[in-house]
C-alpha positions as CSV (number, residue, x, y, z in Angstrom):
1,X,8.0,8.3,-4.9
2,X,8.3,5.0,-6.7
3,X,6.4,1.4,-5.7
4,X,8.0,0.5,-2.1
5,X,9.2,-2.7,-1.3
6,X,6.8,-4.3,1.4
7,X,7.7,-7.5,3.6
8,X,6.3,-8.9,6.4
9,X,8.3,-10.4,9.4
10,X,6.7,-13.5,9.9
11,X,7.1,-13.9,13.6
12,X,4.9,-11.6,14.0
13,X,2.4,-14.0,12.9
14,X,3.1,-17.0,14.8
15,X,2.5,-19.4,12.1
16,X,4.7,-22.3,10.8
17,X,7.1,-20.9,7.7
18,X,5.1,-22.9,5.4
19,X,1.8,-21.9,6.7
20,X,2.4,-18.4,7.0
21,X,3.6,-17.9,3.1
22,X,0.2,-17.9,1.1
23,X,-1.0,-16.0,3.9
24,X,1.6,-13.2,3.1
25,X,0.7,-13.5,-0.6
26,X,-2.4,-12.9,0.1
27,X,-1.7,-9.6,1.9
28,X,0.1,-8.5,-0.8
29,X,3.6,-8.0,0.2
30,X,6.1,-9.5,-2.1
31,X,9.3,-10.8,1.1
32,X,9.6,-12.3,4.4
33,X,12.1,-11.6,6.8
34,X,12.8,-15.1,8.3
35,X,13.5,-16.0,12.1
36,X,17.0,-17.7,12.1
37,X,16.0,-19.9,15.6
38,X,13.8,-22.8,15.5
39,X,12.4,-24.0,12.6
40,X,14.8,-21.8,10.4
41,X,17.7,-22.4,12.6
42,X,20.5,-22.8,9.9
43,X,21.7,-25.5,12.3
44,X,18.7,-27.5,11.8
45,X,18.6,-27.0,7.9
46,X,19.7,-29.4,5.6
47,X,20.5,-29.1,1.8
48,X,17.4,-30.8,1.3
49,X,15.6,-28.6,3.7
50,X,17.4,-25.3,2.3
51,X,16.3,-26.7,-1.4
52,X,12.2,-27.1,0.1
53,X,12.6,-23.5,1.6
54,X,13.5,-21.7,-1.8
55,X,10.6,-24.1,-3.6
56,X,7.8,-22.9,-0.7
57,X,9.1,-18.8,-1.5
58,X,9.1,-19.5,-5.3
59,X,5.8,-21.1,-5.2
60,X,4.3,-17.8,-3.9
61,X,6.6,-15.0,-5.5
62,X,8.3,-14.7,-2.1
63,X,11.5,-13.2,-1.5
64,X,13.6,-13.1,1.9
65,X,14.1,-9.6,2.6
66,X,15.7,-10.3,5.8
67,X,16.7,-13.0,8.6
68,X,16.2,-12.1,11.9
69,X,18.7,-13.6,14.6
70,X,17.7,-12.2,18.1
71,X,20.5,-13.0,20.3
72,X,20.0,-13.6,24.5
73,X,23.0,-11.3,25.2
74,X,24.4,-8.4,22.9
75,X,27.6,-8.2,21.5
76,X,28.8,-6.2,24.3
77,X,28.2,-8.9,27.0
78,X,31.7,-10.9,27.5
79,X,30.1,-13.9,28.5
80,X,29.6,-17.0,25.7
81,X,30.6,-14.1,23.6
82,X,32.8,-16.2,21.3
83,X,29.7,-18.7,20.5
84,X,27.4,-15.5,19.9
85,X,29.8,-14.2,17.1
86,X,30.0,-17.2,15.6
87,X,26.0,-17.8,15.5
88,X,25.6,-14.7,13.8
89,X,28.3,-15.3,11.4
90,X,26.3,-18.6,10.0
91,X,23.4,-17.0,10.6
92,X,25.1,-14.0,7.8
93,X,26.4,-17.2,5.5
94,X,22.8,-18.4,5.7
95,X,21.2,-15.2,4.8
96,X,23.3,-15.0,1.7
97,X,22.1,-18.6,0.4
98,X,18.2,-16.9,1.0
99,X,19.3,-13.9,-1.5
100,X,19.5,-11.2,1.1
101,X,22.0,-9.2,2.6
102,X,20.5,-8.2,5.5
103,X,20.8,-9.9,9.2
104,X,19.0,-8.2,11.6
105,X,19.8,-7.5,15.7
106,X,20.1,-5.3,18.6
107,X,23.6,-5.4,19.2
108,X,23.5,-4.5,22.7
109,X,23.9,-1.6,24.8
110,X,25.7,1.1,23.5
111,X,27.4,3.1,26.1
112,X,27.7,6.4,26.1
113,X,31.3,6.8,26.9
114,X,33.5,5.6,24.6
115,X,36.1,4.8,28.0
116,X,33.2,2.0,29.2
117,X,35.1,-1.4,28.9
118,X,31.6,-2.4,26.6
119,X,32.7,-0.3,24.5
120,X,36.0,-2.0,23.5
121,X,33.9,-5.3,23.8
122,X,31.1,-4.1,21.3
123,X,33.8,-2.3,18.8
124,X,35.8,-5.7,19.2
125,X,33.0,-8.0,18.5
126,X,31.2,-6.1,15.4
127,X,34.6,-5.1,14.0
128,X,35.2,-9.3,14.0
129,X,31.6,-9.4,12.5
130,X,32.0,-7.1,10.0
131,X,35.0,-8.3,8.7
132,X,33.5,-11.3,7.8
133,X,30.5,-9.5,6.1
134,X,32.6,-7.8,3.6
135,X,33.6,-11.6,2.6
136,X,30.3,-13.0,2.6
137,X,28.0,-10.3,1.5
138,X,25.8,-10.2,4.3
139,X,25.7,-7.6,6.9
140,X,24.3,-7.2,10.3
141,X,21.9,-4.3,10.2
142,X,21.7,-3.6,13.9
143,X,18.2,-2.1,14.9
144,X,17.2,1.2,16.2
145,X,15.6,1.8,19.5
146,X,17.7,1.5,23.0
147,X,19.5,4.7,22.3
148,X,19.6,8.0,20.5
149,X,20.7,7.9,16.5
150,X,23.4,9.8,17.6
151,X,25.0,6.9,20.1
152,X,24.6,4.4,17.1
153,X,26.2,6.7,15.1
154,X,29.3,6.8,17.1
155,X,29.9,3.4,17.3
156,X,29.1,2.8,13.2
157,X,31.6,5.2,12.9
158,X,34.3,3.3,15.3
159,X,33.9,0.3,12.7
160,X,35.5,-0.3,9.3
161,X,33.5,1.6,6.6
162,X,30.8,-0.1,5.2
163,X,30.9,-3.2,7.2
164,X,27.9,-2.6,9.4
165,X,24.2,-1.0,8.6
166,X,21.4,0.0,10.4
167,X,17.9,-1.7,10.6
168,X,16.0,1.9,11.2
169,X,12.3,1.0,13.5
170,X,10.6,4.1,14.3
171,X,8.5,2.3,16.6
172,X,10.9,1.4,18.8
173,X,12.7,4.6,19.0
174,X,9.2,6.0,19.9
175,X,8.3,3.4,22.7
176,X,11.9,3.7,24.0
177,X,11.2,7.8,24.0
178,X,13.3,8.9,21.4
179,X,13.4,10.5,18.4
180,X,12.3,8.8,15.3
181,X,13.1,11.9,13.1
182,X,16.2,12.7,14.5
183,X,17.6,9.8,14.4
184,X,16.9,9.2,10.6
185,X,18.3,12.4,9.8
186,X,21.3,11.0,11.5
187,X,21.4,7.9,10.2
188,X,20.2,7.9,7.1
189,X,23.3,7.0,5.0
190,X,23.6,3.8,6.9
191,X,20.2,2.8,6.7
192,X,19.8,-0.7,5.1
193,X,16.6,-2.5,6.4
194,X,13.3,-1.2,7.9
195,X,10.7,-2.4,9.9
196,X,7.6,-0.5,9.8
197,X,6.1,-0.2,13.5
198,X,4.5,2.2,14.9
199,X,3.9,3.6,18.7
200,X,3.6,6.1,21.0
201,X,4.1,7.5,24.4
202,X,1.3,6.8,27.2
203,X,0.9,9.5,29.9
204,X,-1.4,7.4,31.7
205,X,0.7,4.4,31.6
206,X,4.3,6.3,31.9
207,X,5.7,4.4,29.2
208,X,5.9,3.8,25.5
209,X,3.7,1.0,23.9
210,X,3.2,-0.4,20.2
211,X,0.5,0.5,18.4
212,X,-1.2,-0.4,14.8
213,X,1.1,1.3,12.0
214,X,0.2,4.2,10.8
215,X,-2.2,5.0,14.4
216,X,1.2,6.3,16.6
217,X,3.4,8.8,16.7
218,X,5.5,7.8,13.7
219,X,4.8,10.0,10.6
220,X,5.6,7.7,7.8
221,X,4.8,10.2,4.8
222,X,7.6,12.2,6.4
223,X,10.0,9.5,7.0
224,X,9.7,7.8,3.5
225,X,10.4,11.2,1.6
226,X,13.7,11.6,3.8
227,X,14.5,7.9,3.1
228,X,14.0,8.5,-0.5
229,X,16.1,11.8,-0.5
230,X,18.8,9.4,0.9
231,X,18.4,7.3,-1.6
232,X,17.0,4.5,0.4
233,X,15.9,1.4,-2.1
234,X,15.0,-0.9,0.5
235,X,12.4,-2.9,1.9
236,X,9.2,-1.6,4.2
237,X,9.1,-4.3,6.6
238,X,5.5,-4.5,8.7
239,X,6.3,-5.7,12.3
240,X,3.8,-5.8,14.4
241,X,5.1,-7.8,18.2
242,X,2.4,-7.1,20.4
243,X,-1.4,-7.9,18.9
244,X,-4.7,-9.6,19.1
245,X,-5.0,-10.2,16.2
246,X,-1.8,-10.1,14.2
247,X,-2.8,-11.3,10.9
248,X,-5.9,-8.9,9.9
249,X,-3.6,-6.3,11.8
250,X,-0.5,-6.8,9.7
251,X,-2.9,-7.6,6.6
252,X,-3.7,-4.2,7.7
253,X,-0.5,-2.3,7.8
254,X,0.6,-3.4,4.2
255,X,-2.1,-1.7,2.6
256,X,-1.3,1.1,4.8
257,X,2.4,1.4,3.0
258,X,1.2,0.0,-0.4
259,X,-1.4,3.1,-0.6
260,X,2.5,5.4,0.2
């Protein structure tokens, strides 16, 4: 298996963009997947400001492998669904200027029935969205987790080809109680983005909670190998949402993947 690409999402380590860089440097990982709300709202960045944010990356060997734009509502929710769409569309233009093609988000609930009225909704709005990614070069990769690989399937499979991609978290699937190898095998093709979490299911609890990568359920030497068989090129993104101490724990999880 060749050298994989490692990121780190840096809301996971609730630092100021600027702060946070050297830190990641440090870790080793060579991207950032950036936040597209506050600070990095593409609202509130200026040409100067956009200019400042490729000299801070350069100045540590820092890519974007990713902007992250977690919306309120999905994109099956009717309501300020307009002004959604067109967040995430500037959001896609903005990614683009950083040098990735990736835009991340959980699209919303998928339903099962294809005869919901969501389901119109959600085929409506990500049909509108990824129209405009085949102009701009950015796609919304949306993220794995409220529902079986199969459902998401479906629905990538309602849209124009190639116009959507999947953001593939094995953690989440996992905490949500589904599948994490079934649903690669299913989506595999579509796979553009990863985030590398891990978790598992607590009988004591009842539910499904994060845990340090490579300590859950998730058995990354298994799921690298089949992303590699699919010809998977992307990048191994660390996200770790719920810790302590998230910077020696993501510090952590990249030499966890680097050692893959």
């Amino acid at each position: 298996m060749p050298q994989i690409k490692i990121g780190v999402k840096l809301a996971c380590l609730g630092l100021p963009f600027k702060k946070a860089l050297p830190i990641v440097a440090e870790m080793g990982a060579s991207a950032v997947e950036i936040d597209a709300r506050g600070e990095m709202n593409p609202q509130n960045v200026s040409g100067t400001g956009f200019r400042q944010i490729r000299k801070w990356l350069d100045d540590f060997d820092l890519s974007v492998c990713a902007v992250g734009f977690q919306t309120r509502r999905g994109y099956d929710c009717l309501e300020d669904l307009q002004a959604r769409i067109d967040a995430t569309k500037r959001v896609m233009d903005f990614a683009y200027q950083l040098g990735t093609n990736v835009v991340v988000n959980q699209v919303g609930a998928i339903p099962e029935s294809t005869d919901a009225p969501s389901w119109a909704t959600l085929v409506d709005a990500l049909t509108d969205l990824g129209n405009h990614s085949l102009r701009t070069g950015a796609f919304l990769a949306m993220k794995t987790g409220s529902e079986p690989g199969d459902r998401m399937k479906r629905l990538i499979d309602a849209l124009p080809d190639g116009s959507v991609g999947v953001t593939f978290d094995p953690g989440n699937l996992i905490i949500n109680g589904f599948s994490a190898n079934d649903a690669l095998e299913t989506l595999a093709t579509d796979i553009m983005y990863v985030h590398a979490k891990d978790g598992v299911q607590d009988l004591a609890q009842g539910r499904g909670i994060e845990v340090q990568l490579g300590r859950g359920s998730a058995d990354f030497p298994t799921l690298l190998g089949t992303l590699e068989e699919a010809g998977y090129r992307g990048y191994f993104t660390v996200d770790r949402e719920r810790s302590q101490a998230p910077i020696p724990e993501v510090a952590t999880a990249v030499q966890y993947l680097s050692r893959m």
